[in-house]
DRENLUM-819501 format. One line per 5 residues: number of its first residue (from 1); their letters; for each residue y, z, x of N, C-alpha, C. Coordinates in nm, 3 decimals. Last residue first. Layout:
N
NUM> A> Y:Z:X:Y:Z:X:Y:Z:X ~ ...
***
This chain:
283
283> XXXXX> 7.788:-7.261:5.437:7.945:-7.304:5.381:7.862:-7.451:5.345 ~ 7.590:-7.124:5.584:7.620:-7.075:5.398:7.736:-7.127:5.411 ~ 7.533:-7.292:5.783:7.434:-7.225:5.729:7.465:-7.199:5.580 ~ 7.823:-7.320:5.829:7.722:-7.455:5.864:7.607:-7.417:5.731 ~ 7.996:-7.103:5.822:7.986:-7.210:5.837:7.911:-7.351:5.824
278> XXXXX> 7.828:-6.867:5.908:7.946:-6.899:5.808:7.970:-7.025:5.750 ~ 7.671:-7.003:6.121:7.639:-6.924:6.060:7.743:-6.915:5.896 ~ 7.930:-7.031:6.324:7.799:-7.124:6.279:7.739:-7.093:6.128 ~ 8.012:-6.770:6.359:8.071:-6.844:6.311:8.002:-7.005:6.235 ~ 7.779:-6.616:6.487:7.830:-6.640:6.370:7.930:-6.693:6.266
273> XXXXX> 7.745:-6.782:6.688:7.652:-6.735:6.649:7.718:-6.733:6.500 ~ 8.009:-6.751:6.802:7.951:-6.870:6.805:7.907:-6.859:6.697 ~ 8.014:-6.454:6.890:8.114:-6.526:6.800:8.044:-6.644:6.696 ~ 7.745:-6.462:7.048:7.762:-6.430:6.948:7.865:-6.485:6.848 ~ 7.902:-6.564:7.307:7.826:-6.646:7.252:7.759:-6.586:7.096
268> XXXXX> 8.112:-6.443:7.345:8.131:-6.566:7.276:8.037:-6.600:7.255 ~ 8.089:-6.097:7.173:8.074:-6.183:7.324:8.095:-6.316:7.249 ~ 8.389:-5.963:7.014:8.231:-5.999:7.003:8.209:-6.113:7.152 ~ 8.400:-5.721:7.346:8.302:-5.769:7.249:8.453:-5.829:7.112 ~ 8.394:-5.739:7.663:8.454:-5.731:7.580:8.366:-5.779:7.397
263> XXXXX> 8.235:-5.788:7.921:8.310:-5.655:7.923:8.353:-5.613:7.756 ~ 8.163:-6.030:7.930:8.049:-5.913:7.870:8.088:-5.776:7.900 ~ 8.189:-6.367:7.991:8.281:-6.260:7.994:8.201:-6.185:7.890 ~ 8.026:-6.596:8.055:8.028:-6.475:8.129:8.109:-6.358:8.081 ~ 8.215:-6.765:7.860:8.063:-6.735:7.821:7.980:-6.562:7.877
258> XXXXX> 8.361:-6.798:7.967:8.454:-6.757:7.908:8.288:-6.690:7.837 ~ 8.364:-7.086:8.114:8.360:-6.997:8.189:8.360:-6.863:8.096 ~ 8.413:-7.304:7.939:8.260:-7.231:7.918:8.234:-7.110:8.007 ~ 8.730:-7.216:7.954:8.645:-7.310:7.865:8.488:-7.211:7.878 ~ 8.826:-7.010:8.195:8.846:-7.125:8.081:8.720:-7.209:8.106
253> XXXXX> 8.962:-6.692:8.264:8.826:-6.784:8.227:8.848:-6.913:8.126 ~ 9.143:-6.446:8.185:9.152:-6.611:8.254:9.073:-6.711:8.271 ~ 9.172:-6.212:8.022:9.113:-6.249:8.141:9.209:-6.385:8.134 ~ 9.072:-6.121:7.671:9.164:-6.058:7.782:9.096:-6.133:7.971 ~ 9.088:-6.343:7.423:8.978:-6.248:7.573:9.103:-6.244:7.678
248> XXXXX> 9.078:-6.416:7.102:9.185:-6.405:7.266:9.087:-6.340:7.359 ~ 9.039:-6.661:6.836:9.033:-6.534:6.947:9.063:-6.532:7.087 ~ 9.128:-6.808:6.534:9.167:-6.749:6.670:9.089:-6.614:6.718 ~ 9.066:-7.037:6.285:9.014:-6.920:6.346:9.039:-6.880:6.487 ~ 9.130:-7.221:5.973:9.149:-7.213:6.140:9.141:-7.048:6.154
243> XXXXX> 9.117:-7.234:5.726:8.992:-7.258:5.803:9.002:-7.230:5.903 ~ 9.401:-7.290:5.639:9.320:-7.128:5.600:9.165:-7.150:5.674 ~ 9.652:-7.361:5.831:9.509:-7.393:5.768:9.450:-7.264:5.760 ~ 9.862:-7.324:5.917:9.889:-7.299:5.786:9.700:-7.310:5.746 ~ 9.939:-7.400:6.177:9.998:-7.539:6.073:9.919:-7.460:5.924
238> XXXXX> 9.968:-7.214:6.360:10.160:-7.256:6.267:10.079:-7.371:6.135 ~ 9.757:-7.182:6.462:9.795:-7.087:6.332:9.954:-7.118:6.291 ~ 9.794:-7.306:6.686:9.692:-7.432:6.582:9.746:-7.282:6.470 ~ 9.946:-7.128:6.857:10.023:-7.286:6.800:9.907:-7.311:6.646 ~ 9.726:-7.029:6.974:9.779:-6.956:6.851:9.888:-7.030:6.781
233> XXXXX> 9.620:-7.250:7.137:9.545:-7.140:7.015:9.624:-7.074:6.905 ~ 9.789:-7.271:7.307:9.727:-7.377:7.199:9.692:-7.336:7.082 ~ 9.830:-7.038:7.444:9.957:-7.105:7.339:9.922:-7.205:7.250 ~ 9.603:-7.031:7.548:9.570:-6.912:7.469:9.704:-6.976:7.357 ~ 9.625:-7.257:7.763:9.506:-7.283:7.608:9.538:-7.153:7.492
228> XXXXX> 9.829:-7.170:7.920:9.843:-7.253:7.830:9.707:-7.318:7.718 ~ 9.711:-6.918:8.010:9.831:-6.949:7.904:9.856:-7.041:7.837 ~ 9.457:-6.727:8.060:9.476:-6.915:8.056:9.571:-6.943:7.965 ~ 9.551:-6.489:7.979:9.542:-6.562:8.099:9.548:-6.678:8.149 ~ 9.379:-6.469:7.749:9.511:-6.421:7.760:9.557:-6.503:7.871
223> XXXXX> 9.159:-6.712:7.671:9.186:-6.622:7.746:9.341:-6.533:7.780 ~ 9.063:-6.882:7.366:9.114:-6.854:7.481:9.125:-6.760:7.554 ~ 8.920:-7.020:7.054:8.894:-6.943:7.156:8.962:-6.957:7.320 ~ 8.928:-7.182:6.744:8.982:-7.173:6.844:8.971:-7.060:6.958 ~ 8.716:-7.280:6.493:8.727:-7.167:6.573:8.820:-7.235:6.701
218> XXXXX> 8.785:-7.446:6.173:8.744:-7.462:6.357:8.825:-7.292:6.397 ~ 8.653:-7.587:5.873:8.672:-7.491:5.980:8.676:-7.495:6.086 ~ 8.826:-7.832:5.717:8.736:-7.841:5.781:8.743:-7.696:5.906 ~ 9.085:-7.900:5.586:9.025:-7.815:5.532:8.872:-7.733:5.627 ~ 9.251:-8.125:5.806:9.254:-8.045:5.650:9.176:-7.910:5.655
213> XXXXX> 9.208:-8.262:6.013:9.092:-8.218:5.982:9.129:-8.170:5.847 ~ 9.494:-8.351:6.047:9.405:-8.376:6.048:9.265:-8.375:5.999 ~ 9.569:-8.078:6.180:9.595:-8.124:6.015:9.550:-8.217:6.015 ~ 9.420:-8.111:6.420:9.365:-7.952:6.330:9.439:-8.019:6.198 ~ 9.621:-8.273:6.558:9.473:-8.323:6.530:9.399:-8.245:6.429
208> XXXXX> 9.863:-8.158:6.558:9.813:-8.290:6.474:9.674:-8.300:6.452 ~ 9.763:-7.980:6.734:9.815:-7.956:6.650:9.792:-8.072:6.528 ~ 9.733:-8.112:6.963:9.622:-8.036:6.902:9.670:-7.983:6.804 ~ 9.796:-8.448:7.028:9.833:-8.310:7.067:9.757:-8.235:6.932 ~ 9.625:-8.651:7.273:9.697:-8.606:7.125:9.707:-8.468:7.117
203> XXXXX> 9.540:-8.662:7.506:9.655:-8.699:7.568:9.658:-8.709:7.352 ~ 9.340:-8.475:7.634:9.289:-8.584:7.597:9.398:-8.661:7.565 ~ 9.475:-8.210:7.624:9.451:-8.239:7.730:9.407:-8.413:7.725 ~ 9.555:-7.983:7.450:9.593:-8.143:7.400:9.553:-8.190:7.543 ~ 9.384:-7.769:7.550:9.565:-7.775:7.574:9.589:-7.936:7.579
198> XXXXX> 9.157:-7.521:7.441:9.215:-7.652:7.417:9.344:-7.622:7.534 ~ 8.905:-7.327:7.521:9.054:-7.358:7.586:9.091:-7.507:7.564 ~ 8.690:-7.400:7.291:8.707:-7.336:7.404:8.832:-7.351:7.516 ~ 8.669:-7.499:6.983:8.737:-7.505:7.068:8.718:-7.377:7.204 ~ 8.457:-7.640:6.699:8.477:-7.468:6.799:8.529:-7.484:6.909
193> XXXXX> 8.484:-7.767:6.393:8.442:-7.773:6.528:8.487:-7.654:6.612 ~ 8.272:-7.926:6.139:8.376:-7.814:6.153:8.375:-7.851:6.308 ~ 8.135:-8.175:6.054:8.246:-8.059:5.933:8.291:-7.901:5.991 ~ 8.197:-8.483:6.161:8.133:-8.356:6.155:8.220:-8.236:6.021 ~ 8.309:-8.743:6.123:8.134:-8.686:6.079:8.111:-8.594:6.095
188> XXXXX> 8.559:-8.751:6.220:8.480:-8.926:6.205:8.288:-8.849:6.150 ~ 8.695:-8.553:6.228:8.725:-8.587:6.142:8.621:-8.735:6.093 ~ 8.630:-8.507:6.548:8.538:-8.407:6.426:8.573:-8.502:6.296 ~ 8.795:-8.587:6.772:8.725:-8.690:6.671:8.621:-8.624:6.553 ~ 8.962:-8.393:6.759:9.019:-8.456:6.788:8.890:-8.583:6.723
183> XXXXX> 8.785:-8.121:6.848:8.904:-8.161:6.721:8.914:-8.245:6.638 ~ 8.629:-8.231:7.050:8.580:-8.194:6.950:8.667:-8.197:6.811 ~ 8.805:-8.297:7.250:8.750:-8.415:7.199:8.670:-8.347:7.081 ~ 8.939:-8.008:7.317:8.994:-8.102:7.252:8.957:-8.241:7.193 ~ 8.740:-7.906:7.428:8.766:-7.881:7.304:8.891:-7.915:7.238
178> XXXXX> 8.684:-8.124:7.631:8.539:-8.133:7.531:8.604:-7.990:7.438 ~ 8.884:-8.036:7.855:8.906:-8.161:7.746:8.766:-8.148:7.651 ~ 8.757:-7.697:7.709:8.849:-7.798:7.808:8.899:-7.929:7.738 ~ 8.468:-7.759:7.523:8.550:-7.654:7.640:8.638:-7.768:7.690 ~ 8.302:-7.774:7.195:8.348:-7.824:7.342:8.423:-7.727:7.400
173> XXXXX> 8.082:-7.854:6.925:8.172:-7.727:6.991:8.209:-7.775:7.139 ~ 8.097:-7.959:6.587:8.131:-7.980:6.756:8.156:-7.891:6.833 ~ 7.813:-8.010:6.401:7.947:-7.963:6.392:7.962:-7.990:6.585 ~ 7.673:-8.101:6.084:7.726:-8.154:6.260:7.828:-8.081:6.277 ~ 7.565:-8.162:5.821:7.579:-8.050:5.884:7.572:-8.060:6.016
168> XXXXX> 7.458:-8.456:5.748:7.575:-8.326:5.634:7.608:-8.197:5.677 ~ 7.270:-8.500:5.917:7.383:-8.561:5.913:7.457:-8.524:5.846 ~ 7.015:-8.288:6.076:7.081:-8.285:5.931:7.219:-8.358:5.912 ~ 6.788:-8.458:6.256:6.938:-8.394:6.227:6.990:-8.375:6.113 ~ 6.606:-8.567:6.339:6.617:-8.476:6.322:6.681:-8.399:6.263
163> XXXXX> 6.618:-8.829:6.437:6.589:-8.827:6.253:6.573:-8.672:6.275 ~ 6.967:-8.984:6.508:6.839:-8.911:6.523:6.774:-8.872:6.419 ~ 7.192:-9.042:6.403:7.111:-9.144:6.417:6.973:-9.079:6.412 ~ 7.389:-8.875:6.505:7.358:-8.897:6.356:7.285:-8.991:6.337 ~ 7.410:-8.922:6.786:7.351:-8.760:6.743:7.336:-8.829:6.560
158> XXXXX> 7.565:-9.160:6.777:7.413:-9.104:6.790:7.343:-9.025:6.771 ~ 7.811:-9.046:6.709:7.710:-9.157:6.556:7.561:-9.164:6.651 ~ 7.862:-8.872:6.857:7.869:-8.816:6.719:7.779:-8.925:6.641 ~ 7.874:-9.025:7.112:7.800:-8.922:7.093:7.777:-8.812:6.954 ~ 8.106:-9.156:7.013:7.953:-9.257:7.070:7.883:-9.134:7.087
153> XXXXX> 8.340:-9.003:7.026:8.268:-9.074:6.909:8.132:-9.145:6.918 ~ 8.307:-8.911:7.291:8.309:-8.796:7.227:8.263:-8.861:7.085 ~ 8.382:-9.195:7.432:8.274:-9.126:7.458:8.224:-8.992:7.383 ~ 8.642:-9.191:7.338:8.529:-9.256:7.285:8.400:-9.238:7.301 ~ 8.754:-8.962:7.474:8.756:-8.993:7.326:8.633:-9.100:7.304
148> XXXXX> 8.716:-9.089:7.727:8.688:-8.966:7.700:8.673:-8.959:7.547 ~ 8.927:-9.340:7.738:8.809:-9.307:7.697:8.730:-9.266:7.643 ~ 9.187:-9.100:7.796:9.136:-9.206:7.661:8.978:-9.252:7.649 ~ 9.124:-9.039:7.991:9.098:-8.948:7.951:9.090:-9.028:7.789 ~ 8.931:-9.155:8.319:8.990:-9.242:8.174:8.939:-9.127:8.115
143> XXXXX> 8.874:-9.070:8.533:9.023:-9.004:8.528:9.045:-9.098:8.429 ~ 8.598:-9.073:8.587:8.630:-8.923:8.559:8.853:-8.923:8.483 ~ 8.465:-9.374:8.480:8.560:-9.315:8.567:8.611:-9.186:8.490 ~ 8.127:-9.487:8.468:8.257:-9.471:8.459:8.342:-9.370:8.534 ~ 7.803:-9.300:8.375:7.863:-9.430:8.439:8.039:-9.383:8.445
138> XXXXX> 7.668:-8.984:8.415:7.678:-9.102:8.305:7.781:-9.162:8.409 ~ 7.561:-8.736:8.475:7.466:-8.858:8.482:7.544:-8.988:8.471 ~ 7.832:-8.585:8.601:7.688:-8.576:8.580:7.584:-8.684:8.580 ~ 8.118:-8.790:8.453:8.069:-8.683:8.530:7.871:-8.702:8.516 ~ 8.215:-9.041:8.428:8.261:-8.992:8.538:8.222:-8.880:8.540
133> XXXXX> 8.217:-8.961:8.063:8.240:-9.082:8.192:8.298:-9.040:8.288 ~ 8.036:-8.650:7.970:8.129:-8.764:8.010:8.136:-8.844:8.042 ~ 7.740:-8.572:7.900:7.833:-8.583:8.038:7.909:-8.649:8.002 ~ 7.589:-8.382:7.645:7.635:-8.511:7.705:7.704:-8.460:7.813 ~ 7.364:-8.202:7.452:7.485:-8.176:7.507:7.494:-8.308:7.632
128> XXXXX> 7.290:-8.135:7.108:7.306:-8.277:7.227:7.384:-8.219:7.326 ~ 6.998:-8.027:6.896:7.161:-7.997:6.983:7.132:-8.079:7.097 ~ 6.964:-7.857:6.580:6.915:-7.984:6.680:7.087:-7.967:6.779 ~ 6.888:-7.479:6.578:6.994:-7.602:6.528:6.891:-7.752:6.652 ~ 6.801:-7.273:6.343:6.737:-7.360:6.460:6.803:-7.479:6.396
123> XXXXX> 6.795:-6.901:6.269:6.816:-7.050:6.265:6.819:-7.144:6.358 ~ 6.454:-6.782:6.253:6.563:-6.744:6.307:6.637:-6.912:6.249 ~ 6.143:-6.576:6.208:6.199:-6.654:6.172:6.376:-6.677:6.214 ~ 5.872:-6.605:6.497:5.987:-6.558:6.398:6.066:-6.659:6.347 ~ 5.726:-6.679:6.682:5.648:-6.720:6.508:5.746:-6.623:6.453
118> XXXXX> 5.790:-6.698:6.956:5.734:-6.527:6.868:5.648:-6.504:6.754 ~ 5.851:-6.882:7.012:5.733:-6.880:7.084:5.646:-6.704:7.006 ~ 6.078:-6.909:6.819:5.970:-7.004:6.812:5.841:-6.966:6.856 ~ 6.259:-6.809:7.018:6.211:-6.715:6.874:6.051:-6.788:6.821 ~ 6.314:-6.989:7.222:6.256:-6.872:7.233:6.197:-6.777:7.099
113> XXXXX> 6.423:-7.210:7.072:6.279:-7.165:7.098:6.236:-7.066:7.155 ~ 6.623:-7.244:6.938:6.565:-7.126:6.894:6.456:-7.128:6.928 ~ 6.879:-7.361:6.954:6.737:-7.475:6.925:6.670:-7.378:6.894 ~ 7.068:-7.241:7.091:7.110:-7.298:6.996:6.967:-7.371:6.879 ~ 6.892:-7.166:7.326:6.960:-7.047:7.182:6.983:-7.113:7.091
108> XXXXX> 6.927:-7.335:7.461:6.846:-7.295:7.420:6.826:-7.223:7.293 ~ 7.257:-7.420:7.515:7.136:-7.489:7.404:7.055:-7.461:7.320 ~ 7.301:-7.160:7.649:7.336:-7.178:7.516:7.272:-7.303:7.420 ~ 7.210:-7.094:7.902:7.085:-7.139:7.802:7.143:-7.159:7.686 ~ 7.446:-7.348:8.045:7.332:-7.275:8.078:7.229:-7.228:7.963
103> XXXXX> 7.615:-7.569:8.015:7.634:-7.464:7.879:7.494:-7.361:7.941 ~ 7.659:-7.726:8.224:7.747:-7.584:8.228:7.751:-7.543:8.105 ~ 7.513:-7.905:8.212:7.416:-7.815:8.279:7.512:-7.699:8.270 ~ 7.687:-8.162:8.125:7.609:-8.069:8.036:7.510:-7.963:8.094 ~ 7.968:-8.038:8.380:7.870:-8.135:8.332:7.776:-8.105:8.221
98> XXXXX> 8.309:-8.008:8.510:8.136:-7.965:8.476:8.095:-8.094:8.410 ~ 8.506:-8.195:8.514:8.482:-8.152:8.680:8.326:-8.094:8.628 ~ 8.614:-8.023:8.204:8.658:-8.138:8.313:8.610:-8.087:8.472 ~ 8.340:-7.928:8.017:8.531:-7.921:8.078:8.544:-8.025:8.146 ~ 8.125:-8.052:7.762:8.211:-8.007:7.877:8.306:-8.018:7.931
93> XXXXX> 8.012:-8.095:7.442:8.080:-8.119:7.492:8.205:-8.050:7.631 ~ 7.745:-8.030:7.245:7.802:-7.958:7.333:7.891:-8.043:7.440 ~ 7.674:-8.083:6.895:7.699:-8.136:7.006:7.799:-8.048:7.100 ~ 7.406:-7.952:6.667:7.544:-7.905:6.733:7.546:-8.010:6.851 ~ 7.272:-8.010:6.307:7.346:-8.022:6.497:7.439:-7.978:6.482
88> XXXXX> 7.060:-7.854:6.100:7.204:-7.878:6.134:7.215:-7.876:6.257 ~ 6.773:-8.079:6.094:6.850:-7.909:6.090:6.977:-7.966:6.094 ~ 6.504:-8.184:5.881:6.592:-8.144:5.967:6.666:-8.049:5.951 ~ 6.282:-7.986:6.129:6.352:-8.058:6.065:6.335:-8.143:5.931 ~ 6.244:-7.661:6.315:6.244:-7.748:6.151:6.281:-7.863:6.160
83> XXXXX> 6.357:-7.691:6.593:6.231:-7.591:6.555:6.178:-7.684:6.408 ~ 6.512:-7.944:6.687:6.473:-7.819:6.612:6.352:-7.774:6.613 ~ 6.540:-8.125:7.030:6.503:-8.138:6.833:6.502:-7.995:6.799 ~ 6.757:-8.162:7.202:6.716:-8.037:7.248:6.629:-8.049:7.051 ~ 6.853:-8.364:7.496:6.862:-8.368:7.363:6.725:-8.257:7.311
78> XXXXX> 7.102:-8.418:7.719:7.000:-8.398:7.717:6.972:-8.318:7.549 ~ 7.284:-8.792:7.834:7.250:-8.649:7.736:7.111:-8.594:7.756 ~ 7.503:-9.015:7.974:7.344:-8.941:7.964:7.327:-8.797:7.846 ~ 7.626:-9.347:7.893:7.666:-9.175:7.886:7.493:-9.129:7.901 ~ 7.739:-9.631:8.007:7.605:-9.604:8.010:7.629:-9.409:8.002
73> XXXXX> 8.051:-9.831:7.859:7.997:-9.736:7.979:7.850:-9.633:7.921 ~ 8.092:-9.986:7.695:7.975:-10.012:7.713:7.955:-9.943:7.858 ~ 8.308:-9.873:7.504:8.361:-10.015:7.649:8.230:-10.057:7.704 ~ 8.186:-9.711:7.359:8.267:-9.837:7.297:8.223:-9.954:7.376 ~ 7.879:-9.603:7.539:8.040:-9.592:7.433:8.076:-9.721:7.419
68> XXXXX> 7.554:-9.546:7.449:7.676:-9.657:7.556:7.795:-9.564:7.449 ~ 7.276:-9.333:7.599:7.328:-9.423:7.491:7.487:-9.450:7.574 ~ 6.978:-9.158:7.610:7.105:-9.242:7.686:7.162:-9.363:7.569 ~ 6.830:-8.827:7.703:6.858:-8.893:7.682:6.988:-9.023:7.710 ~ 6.558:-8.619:7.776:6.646:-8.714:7.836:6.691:-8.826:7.723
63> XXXXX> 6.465:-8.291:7.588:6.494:-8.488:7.598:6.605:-8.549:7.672 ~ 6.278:-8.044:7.607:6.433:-8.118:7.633:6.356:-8.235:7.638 ~ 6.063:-7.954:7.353:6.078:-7.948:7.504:6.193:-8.069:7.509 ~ 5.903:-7.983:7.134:6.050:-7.868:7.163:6.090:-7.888:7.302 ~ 5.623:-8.061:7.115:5.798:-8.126:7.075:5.929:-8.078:7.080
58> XXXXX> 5.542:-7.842:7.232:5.536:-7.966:7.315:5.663:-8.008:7.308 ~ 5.524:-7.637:7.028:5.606:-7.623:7.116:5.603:-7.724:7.197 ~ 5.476:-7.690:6.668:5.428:-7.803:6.826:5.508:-7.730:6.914 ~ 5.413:-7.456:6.480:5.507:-7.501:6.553:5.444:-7.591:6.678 ~ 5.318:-7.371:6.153:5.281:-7.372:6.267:5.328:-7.496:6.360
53> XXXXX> 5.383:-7.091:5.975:5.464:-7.204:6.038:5.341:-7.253:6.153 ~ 5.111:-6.942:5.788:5.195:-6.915:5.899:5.244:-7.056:5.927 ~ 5.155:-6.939:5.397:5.051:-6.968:5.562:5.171:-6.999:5.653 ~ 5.237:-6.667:5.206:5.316:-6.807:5.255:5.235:-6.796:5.358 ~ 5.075:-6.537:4.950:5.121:-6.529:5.114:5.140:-6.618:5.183
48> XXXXX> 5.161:-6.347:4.649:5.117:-6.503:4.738:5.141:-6.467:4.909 ~ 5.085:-6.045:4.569:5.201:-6.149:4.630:5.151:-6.256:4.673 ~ 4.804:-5.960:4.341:4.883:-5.961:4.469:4.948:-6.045:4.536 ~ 4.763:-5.791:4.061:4.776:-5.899:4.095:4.838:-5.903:4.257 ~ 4.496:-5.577:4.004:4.653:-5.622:3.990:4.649:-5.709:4.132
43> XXXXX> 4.273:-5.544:3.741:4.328:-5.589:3.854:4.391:-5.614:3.885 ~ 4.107:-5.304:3.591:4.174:-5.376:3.570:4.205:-5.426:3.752 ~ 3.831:-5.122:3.647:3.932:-5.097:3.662:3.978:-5.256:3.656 ~ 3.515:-5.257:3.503:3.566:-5.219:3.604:3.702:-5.240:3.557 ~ 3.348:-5.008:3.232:3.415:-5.158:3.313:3.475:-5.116:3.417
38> XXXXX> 3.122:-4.801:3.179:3.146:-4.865:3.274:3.219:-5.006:3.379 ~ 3.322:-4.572:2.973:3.217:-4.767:3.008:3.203:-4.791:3.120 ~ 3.334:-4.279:2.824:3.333:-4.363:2.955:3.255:-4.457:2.934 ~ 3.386:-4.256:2.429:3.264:-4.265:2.562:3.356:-4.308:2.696 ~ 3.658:-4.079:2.371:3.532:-4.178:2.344:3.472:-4.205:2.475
33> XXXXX> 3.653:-3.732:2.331:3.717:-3.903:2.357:3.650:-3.953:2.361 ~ 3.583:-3.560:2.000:3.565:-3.566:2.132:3.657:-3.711:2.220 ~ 3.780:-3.262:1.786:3.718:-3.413:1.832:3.730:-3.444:1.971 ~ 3.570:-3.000:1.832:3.650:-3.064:1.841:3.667:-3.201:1.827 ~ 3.430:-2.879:1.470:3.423:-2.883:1.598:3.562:-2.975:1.670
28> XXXXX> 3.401:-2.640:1.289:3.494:-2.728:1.312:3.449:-2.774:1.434 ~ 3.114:-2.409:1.152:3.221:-2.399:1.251:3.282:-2.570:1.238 ~ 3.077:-2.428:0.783:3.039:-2.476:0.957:3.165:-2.521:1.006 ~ 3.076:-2.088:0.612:3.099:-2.221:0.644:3.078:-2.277:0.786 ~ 2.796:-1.925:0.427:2.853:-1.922:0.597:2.934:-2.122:0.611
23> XXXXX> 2.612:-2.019:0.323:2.712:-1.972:0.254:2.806:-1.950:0.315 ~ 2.313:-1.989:0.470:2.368:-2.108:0.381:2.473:-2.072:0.314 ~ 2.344:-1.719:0.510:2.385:-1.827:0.678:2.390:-1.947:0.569 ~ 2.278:-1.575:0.340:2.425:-1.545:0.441:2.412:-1.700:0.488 ~ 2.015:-1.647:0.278:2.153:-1.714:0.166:2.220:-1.693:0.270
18> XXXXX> 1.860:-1.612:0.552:1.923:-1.719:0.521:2.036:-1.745:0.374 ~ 1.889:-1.310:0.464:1.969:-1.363:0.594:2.022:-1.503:0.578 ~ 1.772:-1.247:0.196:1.904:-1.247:0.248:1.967:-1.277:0.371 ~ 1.517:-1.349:0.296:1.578:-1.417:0.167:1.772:-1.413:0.222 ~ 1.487:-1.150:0.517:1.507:-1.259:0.550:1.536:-1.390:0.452
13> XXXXX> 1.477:-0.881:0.374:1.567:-0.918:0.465:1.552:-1.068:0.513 ~ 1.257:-0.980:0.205:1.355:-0.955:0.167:1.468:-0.976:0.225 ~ 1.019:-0.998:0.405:1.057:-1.093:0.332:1.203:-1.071:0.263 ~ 1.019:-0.740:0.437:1.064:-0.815:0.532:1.132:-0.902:0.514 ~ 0.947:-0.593:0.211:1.066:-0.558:0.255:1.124:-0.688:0.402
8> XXXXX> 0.672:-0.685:0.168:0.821:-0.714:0.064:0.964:-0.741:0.102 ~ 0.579:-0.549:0.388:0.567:-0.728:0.424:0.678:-0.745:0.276 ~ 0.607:-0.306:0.311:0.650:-0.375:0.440:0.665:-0.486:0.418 ~ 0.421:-0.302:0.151:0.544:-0.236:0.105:0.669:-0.297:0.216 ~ 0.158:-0.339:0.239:0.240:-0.425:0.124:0.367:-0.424:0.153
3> XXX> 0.142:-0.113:0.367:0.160:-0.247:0.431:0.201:-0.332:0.357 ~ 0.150:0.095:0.180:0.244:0.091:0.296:0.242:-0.048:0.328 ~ -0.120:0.000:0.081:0.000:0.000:0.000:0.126:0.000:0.085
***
């Protein structure tokens, strides 16, 4: 009877456990995120990569060159192609008594092969630099300053002949009489030019010649010292041109001599640099 009495009572407690627990509300759960997939991570996109320049340094190497003036005197040049072409020239025109060996590496520089040999990027001009009549290589007589002029135009329509050259971007830079033949025939194809001790030496006077040009930029450059180019220089600021550009160096150095001077800054051959640059590059 006890044992009965038991097994009632069990049963009992466990009638009432489960009603509790069927009456018992269900816990909430959280909501979960949705599964991980295994795709792969999206892909982002990466910059194009321009293939490296690749440069003939062979074809970079100086050119002898030869061509006539007017009167059919025989001029020499040594002719320096771009890195690119084409590019914008420069013709280097010398003092009186030098020769094209008195721009020393300013060619070089000018052509940019040293940067070339780096696979940098830099600007890279085509560049002529000539002898006169009567100096260095070329035929004729040192004391036809008329000439001289023609010889300064016979070296502008050759240099524009070459297929290197950017013919919409020539400019002149000379010393001595070569910055006065730069002026002085710039108006026949180039669009700017860079004087190194003018003093109307080519027998027009440098004044005329800068109105002339109008609008067309030129750097004028002298030496305190070399009085009568530094009076040229600052004469060419009477005629009003908003293109014309003066600098003075304390000394006496004329024309390409003026290169050495590294006491004083901006050095000329920087000036150059950026005057070009202004000029040629973004004008």
């Amino acid at each position: 009877m006890q044992k009965a009495k038991m097994l009632v009572t069990g049963w009992m407690i466990m009638a009432v456990f489960f009603s509790a627990c069927g009456s018992a509300p269900m816990p909430v759960l959280p909501e979960t995120a949705a599964p991980v997939t295994d795709a792969p991570p999206p892909v982002t996109e990466q910059p194009a990569v321009e293939p490296p320049i690749v440069i003939d340094l062979d074809s970079l190497e100086p050119q002898s060159v030869q061509f006539q003036s007017a009167d059919g005197i025989p001029l020499a040049g040594t002719y320096l192609p771009p890195v690119r072409s084409p590019a914008p020239g420069v013709i280097l025109m010398h003092m009186m008594g030098k020769d094209k060996e008195s721009w020393g590496m300013f060619p070089a520089l000018l052509q940019g092969v040293g940067m070339a040999h780096d696979g940098a990027q830099q600007p890279s001009y085509a560049v002529l630099a000539f002898d006169f009549r009567g100096h260095g290589e070329s035929g004729g007589d040192a004391g036809d300053r008329s000439g001289m002029l023609e010889d300064a135009k016979a070296a502008l329509a050759y240099f524009q002949s070459l297929p290197g050259v950017d013919t919409n971007r020539v400019v002149l830079i000379g010393a001595s009489i070569g910055a006065d033949a730069a002026v002085d025939v710039c108006s026949g194809g180039c669009i700017g030019a860079a004087s190194l001790s003018p003093g109307s030496f080519l027998g027009l006077d440098y004044k005329d010649a800068l109105l002339a040009l109008g609008d067309k930029p030129v750097l004028c450059v002298a030496a305190e010292g070399d009085s009568h180019s530094a009076e040229t220089c600052r004469g060419g600021e009477e005629t009003g041109l908003s293109s014309y550009q003066v600098q003075i160096y304390q000394g006496s150095e004329h024309g390409t001599d003026m290169l050495s001077i590294t006491e004083q800054e901006p050095f000329l051959t920087d000036l150059l640099f950026e005057w070009l640059e202004d000029h040629v590059l973004e004008g």
